[in-house]
C-alpha positions in Angstrom: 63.0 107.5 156.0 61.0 104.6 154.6 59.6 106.4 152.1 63.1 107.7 150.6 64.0 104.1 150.7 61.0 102.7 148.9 61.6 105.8 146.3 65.5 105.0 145.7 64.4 100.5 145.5 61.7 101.8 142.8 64.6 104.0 141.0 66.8 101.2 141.0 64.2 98.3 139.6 63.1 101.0 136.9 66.7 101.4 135.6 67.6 97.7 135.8 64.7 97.0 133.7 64.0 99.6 131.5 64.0 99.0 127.7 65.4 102.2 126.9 68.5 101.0 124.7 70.6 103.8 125.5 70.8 102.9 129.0 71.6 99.5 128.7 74.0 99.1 125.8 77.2 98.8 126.5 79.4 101.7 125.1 81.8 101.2 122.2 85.5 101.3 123.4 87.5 103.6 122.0 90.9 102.7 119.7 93.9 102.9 121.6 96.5 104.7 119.3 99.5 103.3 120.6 101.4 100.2 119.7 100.8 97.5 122.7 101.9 94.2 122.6 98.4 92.2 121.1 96.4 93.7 118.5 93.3 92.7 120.2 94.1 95.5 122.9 93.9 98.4 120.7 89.9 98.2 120.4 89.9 98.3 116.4 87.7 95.4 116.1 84.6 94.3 118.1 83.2 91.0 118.2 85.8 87.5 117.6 89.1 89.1 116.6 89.7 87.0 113.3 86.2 88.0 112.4 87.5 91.5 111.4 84.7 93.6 112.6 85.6 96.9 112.4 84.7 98.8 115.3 82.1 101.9 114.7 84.9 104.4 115.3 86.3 103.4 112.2 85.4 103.4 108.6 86.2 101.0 105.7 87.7 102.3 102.8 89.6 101.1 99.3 91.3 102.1 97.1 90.6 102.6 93.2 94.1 101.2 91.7 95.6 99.5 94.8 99.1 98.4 95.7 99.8 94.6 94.2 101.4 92.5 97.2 101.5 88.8 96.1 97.4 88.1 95.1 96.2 89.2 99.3 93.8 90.8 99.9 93.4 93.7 102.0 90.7 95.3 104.6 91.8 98.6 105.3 90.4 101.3 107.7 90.8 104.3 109.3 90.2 105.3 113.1 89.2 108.9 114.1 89.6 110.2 117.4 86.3 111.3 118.6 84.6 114.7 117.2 87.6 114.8 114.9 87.8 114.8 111.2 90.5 114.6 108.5 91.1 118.0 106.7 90.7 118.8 102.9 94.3 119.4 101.7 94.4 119.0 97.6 93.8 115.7 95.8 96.4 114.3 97.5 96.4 113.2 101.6 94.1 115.1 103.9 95.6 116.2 107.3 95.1 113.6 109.6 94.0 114.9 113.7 96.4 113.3 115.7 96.1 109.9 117.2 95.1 109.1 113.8 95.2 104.9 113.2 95.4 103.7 110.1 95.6 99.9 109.5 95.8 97.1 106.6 95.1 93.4 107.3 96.4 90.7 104.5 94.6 87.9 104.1 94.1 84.9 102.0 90.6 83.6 101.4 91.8 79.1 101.5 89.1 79.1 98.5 88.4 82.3 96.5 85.4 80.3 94.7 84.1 79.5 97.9 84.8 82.6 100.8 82.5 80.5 103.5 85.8 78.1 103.2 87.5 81.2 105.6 90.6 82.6 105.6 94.3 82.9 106.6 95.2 86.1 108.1 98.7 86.8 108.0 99.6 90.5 109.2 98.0 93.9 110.2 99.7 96.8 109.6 99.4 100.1 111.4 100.3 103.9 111.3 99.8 106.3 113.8 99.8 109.9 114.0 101.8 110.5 117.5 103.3 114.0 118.2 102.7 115.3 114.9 104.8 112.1 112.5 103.8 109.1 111.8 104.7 105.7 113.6 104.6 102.2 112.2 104.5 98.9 113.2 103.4 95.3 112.7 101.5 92.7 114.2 101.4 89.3 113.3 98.8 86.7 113.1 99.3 83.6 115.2 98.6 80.2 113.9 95.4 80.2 115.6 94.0 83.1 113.8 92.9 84.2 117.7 95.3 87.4 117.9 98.2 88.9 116.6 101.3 90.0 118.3 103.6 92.9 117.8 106.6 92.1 115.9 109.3 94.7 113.9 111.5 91.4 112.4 111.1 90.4 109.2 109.6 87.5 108.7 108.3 84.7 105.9 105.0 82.5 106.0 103.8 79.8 103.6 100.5 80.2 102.2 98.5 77.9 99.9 95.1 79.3 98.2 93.1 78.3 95.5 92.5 81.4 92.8 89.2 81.9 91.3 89.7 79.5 88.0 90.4 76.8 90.5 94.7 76.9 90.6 96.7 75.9 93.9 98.5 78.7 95.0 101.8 78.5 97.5 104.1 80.9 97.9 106.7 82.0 100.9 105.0 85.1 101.7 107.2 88.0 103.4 106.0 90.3 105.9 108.7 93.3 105.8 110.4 94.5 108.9 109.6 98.1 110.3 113.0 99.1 108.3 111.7 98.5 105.4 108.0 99.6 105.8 110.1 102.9 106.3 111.7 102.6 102.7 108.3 102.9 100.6 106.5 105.1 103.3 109.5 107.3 104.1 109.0 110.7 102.4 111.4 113.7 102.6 112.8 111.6 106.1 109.6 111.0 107.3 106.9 108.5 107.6 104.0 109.1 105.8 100.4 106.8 104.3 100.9 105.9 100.3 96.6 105.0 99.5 94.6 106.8 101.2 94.9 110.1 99.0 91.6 112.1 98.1 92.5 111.1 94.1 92.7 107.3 95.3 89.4 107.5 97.3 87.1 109.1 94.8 85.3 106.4 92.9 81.7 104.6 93.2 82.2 102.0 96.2 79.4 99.9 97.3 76.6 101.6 95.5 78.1 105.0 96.1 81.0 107.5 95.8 83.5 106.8 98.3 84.8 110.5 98.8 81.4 112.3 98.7 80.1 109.4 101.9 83.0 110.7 104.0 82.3 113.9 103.2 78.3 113.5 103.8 79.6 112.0 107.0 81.3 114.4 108.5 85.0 112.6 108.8 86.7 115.1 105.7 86.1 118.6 106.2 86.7 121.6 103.8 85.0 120.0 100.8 81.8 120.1 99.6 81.9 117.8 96.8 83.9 115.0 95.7 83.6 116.0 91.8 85.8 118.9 92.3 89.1 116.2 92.9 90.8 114.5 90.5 90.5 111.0 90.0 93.4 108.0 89.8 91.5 105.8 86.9 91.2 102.0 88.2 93.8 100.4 85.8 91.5 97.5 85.3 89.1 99.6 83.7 89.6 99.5 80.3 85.9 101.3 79.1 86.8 104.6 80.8 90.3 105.1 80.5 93.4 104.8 77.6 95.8 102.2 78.3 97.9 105.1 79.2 95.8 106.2 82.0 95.2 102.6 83.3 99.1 101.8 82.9 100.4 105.1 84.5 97.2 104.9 87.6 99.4 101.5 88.0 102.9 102.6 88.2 102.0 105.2 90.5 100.2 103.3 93.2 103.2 100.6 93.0 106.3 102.8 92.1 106.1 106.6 92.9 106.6 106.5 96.8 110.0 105.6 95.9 110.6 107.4 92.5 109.3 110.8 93.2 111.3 113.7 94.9 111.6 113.3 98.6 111.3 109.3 97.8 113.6 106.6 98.6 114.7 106.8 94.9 115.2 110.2 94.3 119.0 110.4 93.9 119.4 106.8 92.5 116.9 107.1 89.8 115.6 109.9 87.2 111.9 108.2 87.0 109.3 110.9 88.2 106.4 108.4 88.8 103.7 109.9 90.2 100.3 110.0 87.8 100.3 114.2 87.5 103.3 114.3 86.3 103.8 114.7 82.4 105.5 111.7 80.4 108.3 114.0 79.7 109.2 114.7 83.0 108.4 111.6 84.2 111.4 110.4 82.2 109.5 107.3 81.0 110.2 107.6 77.8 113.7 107.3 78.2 114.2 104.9 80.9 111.7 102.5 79.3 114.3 100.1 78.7 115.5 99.9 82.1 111.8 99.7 83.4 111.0 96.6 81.2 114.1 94.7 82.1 113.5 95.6 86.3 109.4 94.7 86.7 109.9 91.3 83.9 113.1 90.0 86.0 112.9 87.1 88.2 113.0 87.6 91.6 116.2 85.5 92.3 118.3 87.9 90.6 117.1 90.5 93.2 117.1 93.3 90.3 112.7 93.1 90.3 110.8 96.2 91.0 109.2 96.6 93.6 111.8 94.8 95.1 110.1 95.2 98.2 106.6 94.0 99.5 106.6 91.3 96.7 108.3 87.7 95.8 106.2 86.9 92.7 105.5 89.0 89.8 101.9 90.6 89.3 101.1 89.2 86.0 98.1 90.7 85.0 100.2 94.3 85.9 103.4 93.7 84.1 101.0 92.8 81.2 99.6 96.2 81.5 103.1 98.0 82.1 104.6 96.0 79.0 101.7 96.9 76.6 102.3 100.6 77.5 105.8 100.8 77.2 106.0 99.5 73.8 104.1 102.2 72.7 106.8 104.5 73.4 109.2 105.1 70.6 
């Protein structure tokens, strides 16, 4: 008997003090895909919350042409179940495996010459793939910036940045209620994600093509290579593409949710928005009136597009749009 003791204390010491990593690190938690009442519950981020470490059962992505929403910024990321992996489906969104979480923080650097200044967050959005459709909801950031609470309501918060030349920025920021999250995500009566389509993702990011790393990592399967998808031109990029590419990449990522068929807009308007879709039958042409007048009008008259998910115009966008448009005869 002694000697089974003295062989289970030697066990014991020798696994308390081993250096072998892999049996001393703590294990990564995994995301919780369901909506609970703090966002720090759902595991996405490791380390101080406001910090917005990503945890490694996520990945960091962007966006080529992104949506405009008053100057933020945005981290967004996807979370995989584990051993899953999105499926190739076209250049448009992949099949996400259920449990899926897909999420979008907004934030406002105090001092975009100087990022060690910090940051306000103001919301985190989320979609999750639950039963087969997608679910939204909202959390928002407490004054703290320690954790952010789950809220549907609309909602409005001050912010004041300064801009890279050095400008004060304030503006009564609006954080949409889950309503009408569902009015530029809501597709033929469902919920569905607007950014993260193959055409969106495929572009040099960090040093290297975005598509082709999730590819080479094992979270898209079905494709081999990321030059055989289309690609939505950046419309800041004015070396590669026309001003019609750049102007029509815009419009789609901020308009054709809603003005496509299946969108919100589909019986009000005739626009056809989406980027594939010929100038013809996107009806530009004709409606280009109507288009200048909506995206140049001031907000208080409540006749602006988007008139959703903004409250001051994009200026350098509108510039873009308004150049284009008066090239149509």
């Amino acid at each position: 008997m002694k000697k089974y003791a003295l062989l289970l204390l030697v066990l014991v010491l020798y696994s308390c003090n081993n250096d072998d990593d892999s049996m001393t690190a703590a294990p990564v938690s995994d995301v919780i895909s369901e909506f609970r009442t703090n966002l720090s519950e759902l595991n996405l981020y490791t380390g101080t919350l406001n910090e917005l470490n990503v945890s490694s059962n996520a990945f960091i992505y962007d966006l080529n042409t992104p949506l405009f929403t008053d100057y933020s910024n945005k981290q967004r990321f996807i979370a995989l179940p584990q051993n899953t992996s999105m499926q190739y489906n076209g250049d448009g969104l992949p099949i996400f495996p259920e449990n899926t979480v897909i999420a979008k923080t907004f934030y406002y650097n105090l001092d975009d010459r100087n990022l060690s200044l910090g940051k306000k967050i103001i919301e985190t959005r989320l979609l999750i793939k639950l039963n087969g459709t997608w679910q939204s909801g909202n959390y928002k950031w407490n004054e703290d910036q320690t954790d952010a609470i789950f809220d549907q309501a609309p909602s409005s918060v001050p912010v004041t940045w300064i801009d890279i030349e050095g400008s004060t920025n304030t503006i009564n920021y609006k954080i949409p209620s889950d309503n009408q999250c569902g009015t530029c995500h809501g597709f033929d009566d469902q919920k569905n994600p607007i950014g993260p389509k193959l055409r969106t993702l495929n572009f040099d990011y960090n040093g290297e093509n975005q598509l082709q790393n999730l590819i080479n990592n094992q979270y898209l399967e079905g494709l081999q290579n990321a030059s055989n998808v289309r690609v939505l031109p950046n419309w800041k990029d004015d070396f590669n593409f026309s001003l019609e590419e750049r102007a029509r990449a815009y419009i789609d990522i901020n308009c054709a949710h809603c003005h496509s068929e299946g969108g919100y807009c589909e019986v009000q308007s005739p626009l056809r928005l989406n980027y594939e879709t010929s100038l013809l039958d996107s009806n530009i042409q004709s409606q280009k009136n109507s288009i200048i007048f909506r995206v140049s009008s001031d907000f208080q008259t409540g006749l602006t597009m988007p008139w959703i998910g903004t409250s001051i115009l994009h200026d350098e966008g509108v510039g873009l749009m308004l150049e284009y448009l008066n090239t149509l005869q």
